[in-house]
C-alpha positions as CSV (number, residue, x, y, z in Angstrom):
1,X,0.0,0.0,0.0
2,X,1.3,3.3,-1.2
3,X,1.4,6.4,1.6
4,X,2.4,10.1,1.3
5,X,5.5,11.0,3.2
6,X,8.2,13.8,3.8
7,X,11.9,12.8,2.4
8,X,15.0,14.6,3.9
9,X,17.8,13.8,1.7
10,X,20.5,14.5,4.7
11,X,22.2,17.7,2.9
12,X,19.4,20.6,2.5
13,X,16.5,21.2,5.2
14,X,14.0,21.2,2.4
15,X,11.6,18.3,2.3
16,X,10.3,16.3,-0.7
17,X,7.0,15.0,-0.8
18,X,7.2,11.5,-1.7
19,X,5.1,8.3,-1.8
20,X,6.2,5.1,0.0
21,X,6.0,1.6,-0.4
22,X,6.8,-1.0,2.1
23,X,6.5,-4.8,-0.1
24,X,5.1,-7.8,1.5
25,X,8.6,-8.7,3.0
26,X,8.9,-4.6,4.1
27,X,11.6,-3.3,1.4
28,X,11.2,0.4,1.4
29,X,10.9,1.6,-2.0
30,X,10.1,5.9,-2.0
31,X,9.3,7.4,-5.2
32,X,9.2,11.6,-6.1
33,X,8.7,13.6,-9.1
34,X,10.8,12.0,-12.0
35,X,13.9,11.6,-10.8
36,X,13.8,10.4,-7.4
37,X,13.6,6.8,-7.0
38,X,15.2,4.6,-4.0
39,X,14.9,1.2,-2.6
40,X,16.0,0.3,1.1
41,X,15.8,-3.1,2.6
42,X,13.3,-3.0,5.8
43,X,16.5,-4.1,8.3
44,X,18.2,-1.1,7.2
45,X,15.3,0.8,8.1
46,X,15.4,2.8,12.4
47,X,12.2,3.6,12.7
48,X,11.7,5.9,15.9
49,X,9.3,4.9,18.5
50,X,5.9,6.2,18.0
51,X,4.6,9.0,20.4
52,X,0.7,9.7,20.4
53,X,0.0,10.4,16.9
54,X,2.8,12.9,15.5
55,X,5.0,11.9,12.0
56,X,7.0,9.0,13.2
57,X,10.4,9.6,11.7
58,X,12.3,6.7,9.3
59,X,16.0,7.0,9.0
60,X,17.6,5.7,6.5
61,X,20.6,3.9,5.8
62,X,21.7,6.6,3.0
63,X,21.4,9.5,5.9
64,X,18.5,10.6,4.8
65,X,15.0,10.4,6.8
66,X,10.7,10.2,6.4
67,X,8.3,11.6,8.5
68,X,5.5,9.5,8.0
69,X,2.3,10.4,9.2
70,X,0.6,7.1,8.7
71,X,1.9,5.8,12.2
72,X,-1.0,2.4,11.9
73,X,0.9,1.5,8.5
74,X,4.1,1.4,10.8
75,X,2.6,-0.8,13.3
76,X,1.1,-2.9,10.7
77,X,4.3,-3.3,9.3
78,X,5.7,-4.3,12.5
79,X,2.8,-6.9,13.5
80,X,3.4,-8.5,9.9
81,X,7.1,-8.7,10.3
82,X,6.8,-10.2,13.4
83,X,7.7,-7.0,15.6
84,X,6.2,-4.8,18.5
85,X,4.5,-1.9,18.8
86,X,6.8,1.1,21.0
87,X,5.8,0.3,24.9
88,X,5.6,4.2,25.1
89,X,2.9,4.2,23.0
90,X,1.0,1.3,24.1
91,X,1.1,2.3,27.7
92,X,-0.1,5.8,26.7
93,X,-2.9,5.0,24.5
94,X,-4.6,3.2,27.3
95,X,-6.8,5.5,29.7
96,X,-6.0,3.4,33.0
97,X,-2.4,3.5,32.4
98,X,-2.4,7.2,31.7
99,X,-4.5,7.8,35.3
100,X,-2.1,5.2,36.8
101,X,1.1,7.5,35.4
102,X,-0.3,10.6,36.5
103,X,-1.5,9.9,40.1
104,X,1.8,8.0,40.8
105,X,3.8,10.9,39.7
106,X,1.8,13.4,41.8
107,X,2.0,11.3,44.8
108,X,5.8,11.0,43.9
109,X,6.1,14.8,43.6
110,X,3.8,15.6,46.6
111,X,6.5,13.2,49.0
112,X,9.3,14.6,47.3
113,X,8.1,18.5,48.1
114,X,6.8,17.2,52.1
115,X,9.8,15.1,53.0
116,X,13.0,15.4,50.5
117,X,13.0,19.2,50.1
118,X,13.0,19.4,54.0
119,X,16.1,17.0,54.2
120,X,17.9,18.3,51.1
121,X,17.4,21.7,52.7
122,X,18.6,21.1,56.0
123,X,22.1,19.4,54.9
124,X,22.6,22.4,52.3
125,X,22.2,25.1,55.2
126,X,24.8,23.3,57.4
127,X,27.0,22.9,55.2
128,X,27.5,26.9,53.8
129,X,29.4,28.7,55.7
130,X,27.6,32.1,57.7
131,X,30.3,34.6,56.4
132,X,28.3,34.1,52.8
133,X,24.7,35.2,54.6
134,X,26.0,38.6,56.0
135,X,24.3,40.3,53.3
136,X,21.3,39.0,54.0
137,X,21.4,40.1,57.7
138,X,22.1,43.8,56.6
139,X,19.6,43.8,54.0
140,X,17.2,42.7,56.5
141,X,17.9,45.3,58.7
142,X,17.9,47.9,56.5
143,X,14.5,47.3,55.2
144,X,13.1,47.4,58.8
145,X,14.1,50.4,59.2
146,X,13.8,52.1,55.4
147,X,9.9,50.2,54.9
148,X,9.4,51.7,58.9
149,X,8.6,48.7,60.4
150,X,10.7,49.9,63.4
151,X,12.9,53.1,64.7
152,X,15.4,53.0,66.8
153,X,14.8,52.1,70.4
154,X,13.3,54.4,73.0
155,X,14.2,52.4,75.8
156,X,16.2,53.9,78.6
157,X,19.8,53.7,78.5
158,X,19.6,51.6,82.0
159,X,16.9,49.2,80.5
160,X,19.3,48.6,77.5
161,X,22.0,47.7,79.5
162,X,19.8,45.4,81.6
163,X,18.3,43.8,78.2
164,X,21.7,43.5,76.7
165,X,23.2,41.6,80.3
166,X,20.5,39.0,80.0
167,X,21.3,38.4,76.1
168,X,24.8,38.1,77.3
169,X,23.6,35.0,79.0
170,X,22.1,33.2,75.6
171,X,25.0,34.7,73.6
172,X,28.0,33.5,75.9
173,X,26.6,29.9,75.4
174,X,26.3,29.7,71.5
175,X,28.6,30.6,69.2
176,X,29.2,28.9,65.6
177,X,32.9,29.8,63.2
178,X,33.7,32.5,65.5
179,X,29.9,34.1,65.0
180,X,28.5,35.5,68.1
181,X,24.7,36.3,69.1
182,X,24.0,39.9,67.8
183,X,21.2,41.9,69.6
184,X,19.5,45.4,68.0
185,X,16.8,46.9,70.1
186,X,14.0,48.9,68.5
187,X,10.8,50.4,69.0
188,X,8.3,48.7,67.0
189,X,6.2,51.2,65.3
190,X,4.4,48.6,62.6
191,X,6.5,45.6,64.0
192,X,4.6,46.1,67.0
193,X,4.9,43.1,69.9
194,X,7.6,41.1,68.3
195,X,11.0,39.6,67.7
196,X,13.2,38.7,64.4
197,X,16.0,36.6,64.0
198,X,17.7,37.5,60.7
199,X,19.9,35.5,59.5
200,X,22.8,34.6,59.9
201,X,23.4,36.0,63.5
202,X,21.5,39.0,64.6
203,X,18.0,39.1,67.3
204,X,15.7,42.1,66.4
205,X,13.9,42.8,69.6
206,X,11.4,45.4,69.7
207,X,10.8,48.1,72.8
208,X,7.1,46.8,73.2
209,X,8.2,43.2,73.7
210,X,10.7,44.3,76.3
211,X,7.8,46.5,78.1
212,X,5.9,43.5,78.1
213,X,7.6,41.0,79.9
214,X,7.2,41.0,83.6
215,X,9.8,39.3,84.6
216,X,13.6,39.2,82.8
217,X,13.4,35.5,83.0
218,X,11.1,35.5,80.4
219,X,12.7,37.6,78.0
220,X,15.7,35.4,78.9
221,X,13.4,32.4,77.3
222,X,12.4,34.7,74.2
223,X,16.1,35.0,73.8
224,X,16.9,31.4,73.5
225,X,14.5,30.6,71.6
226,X,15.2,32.6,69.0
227,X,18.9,31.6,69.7
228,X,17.1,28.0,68.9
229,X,16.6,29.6,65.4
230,X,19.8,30.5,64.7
231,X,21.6,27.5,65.5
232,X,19.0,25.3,63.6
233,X,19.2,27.8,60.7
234,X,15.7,27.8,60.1
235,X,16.2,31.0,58.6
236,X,18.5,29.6,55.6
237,X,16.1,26.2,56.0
238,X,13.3,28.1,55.0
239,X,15.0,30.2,51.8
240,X,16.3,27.2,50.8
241,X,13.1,25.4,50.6
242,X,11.9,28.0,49.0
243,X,14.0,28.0,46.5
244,X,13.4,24.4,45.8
245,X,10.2,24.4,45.7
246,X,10.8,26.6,43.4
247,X,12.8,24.2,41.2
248,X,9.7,21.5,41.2
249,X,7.3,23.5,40.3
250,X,9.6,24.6,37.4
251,X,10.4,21.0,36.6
252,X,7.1,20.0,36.6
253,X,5.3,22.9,34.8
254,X,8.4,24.3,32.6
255,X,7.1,28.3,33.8
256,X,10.7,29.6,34.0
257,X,8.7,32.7,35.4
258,X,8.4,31.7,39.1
259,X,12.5,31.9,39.0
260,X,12.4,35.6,38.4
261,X,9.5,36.0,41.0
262,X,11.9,34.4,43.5
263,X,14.7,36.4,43.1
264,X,13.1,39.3,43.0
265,X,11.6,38.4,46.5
266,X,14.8,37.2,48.3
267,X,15.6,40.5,49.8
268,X,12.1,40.9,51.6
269,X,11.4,37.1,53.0
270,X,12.8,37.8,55.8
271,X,10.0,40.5,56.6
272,X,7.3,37.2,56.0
273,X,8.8,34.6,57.4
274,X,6.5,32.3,58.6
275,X,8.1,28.9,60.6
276,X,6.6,25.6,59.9
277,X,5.3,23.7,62.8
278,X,8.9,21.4,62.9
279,X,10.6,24.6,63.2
280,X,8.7,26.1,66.1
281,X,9.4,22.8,67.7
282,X,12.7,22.6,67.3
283,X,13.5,26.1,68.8
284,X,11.3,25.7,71.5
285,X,12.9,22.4,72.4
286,X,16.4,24.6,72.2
287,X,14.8,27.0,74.4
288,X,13.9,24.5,76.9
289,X,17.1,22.8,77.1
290,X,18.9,25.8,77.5
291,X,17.0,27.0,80.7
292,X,17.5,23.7,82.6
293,X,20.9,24.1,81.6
294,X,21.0,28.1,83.1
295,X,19.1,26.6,86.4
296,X,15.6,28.2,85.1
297,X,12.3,26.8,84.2
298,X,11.0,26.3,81.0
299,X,7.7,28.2,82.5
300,X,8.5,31.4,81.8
301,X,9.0,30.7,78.0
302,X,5.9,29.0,77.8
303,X,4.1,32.2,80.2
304,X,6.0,34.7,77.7
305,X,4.0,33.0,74.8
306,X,0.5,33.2,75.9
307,X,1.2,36.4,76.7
308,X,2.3,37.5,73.5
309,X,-0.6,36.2,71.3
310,X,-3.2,38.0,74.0
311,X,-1.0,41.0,73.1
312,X,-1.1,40.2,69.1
313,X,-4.6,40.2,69.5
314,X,-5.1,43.2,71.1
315,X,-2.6,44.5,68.2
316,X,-4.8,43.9,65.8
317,X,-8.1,45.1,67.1
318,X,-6.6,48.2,67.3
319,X,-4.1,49.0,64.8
320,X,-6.6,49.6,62.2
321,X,-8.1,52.4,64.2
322,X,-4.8,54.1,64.3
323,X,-5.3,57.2,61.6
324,X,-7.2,54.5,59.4
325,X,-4.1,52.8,58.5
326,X,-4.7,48.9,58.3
327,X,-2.9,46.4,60.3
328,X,0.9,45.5,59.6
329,X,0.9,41.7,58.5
330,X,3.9,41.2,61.3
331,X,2.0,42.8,63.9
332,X,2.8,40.5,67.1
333,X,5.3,38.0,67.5
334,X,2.7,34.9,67.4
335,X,1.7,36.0,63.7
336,X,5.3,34.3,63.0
337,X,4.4,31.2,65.9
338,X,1.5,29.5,65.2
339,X,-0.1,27.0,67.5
340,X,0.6,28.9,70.9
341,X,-1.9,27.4,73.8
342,X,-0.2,23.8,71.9
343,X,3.2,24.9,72.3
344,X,3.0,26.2,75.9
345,X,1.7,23.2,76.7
346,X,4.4,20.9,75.4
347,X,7.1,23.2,77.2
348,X,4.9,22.9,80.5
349,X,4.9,19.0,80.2
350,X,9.1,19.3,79.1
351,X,9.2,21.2,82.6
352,X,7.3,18.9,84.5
353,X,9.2,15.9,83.5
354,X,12.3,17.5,84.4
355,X,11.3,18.6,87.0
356,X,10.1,14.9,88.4
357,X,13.9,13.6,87.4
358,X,16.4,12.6,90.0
């Protein structure tokens, strides 16, 4: 049976159309205008494996290749010769198989995002080095102040002194490649009730969370848990996750886009950083430690904590109302620490059992 097809000799792009002709035993014989006439044996012949229903593509033994568009002649060819049809194309032509492909690869993806981009993540942060994230730090800092998210401190110089003696305390105990603990005070403005750890070293604490503390024990806990951040470099965790998340949905999707829409956020994450759940955890746990290492009870982190989120909330009843200006989205430290009345409770229970040991 005769079939219209493309010839490529090998030596110009232009194509010739040509009729085919595959005999009983599948000799190739292509025939165009008056001049072009050739004969191939069929085992000469690499026929390319056939994808849905596009041209499948003959080369030739000459150099020369056919797209053919008739892809059933090809596979009738290849039951009469005693071949196969491509396993591509006989998985994909089957519904089932096609649903099967497509929920194992989202299930695949979905672990990969939950459980490998965490792990990948948290082996890359440890092993760059913090002089490379100083940058970051500074850039942070700057847009606190530039975007007026804080001012600088109103606190008196006394209090500063006091609230710089008890970050002594967490700083003494953790340092990492020479890189100490670095403190700036503030006064909140629309940071309100909070504090930031920016990476890679520095703890922005604002005046109002220092004003609302009623005993330096638990500003001591804020402290190391924040410290609890920094040494798990959550903050690099998080960017880093980010960024490969990124990556998937790239890979998956081909939209080259969300690359440039993360690079031109990277300077400002720091201002929405929300932890995950894990994260919270794991500084809290630091937190804990530390204070039954320093002789003090976890209470007062846990106390600090339910404290602040009755503060957040009374931050954001009455923000709004302030010269009709709407609510910063950072406008207590528990919009960064989800979960509170959860957390307090696991740092209570920590306490207790400590407490009960020998």
């Amino acid at each position: 049976m005769a079939t219209p097809a493309l010839y490529f000799d090998g030596h110009r792009s232009h194509p010739h159309p040509v009729v085919i002709h595959f005999d009983d035993i599948g000799n190739l014989s292509i025939k165009g205008g008056r001049e072009l006439s050739l004969h191939f044996p069929f085992a000469g012949i690499t026929v390319a494996p056939r994808l849905g229903n596009t041209p499948r593509a003959l080369h030739l033994p000459d150099g020369g290749l056919l797209e053919v568009a008739d892809n059933d002649l090809i596979d009738d060819l290849f039951r009469r010769l005693g071949g196969h049809r491509n396993l591509v194309h006989r998985l994909e032509s089957r519904r089932l198989n096609v649903l099967l492909a497509f929920v194992v690869t989202a299930i695949g993806t979905a672990l990969f995002a939950l459980q490998g981009i965490p792990l990948i993540a948290r082996a890359v942060a440890f092993s760059l080095p913090l002089q490379g994230l100083a940058s970051l730090q500074e850039e942070g800092l700057d847009l606190l102040d530039r975007l007026g998210f804080v001012a600088p401190t109103r606190l008196p110089p006394a209090r500063q002194e006091e609230v710089r003696e008890i970050f002594a305390r967490v700083a003494a105990n953790i340092e990492e490649g020479g890189h100490s603990l670095r403190l700036e005070l503030r006064e909140g403005k629309r940071l309100g009730t909070n504090a930031v750890a920016l990476p890679p070293r520095t703890i922005v604490v604002t005046d109002q969370l220092v004003e609302l503390v009623k005993d330096d024990r638990e500003l001591l806990a804020i402290f190391a848990h924040e410290a609890g951040h920094h040494h798990q470099r959550h903050h690099l965790r998080h960017l880093l996750e980010g960024s490969f998340m990124t990556a998937l949905v790239v890979f998956v999707s081909g939209d080259l886009s969300a690359v440039n829409s993360l690079l031109a956020t990277v300077p400002t994450w720091v201002l929405q950083l929300k932890y995950s759940r894990d994260f919270e955890t794991e500084a809290d746990r630091f937190a804990t430690d530390f204070l039954l290492a320093a002789g003090e009870k976890p209470d007062h982190l846990a106390t600090i904590l339910l404290r602040l989120e009755a503060a957040g909330d009374e931050e954001a009843k009455t923000k709004p109302e302030e010269g009709g200006e709407s609510a910063s989205p950072i406008t207590s430290y528990l919009s960064t620490h989800p979960e509170t009345a959860a957390r307090a409770a696991a740092i209570l229970e920590a306490s207790r059992a400590a407490a009960a040991t020998p």
